[in-house]
C-alpha positions in Angstrom: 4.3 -10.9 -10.6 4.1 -12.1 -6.9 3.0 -15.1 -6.0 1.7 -16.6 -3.1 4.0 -16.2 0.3 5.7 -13.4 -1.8 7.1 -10.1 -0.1 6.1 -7.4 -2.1 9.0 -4.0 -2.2 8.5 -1.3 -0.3 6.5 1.5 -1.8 4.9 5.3 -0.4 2.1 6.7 -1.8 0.3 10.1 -0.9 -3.5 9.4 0.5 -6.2 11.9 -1.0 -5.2 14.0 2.0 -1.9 14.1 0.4 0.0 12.3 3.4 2.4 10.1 2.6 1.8 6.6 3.3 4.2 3.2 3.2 3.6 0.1 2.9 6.3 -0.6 5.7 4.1 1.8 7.6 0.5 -0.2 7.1 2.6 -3.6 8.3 3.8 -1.7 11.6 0.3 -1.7 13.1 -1.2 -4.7 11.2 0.1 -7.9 10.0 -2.3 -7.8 6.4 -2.7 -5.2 4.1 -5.4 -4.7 1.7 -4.3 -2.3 -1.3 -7.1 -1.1 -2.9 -6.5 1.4 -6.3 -9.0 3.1 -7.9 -8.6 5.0 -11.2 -9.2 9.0 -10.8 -12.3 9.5 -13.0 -11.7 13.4 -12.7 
């Protein structure tokens, strides 16, 4: 668990769109990141 101040690893993910995604990518144009996940209900 990661607490506060914390890096967290580095991780990709594919979007709905199915494009790839980092998290090293999302802190490249913005400083915070908010990671939302949502369970596929499909």
């Amino acid at each position: 668990m990661l607490g506060a101040a914390d890096k967290a690893s580095d991780f990709t993910l594919h979007t709905v769109d199915d494009v790839p995604i980092s998290l090293s990518d999302m802190f490249q144009t913005s400083r915070s990141t908010l990671l939302v996940f949502l369970r596929h209900l499909g």
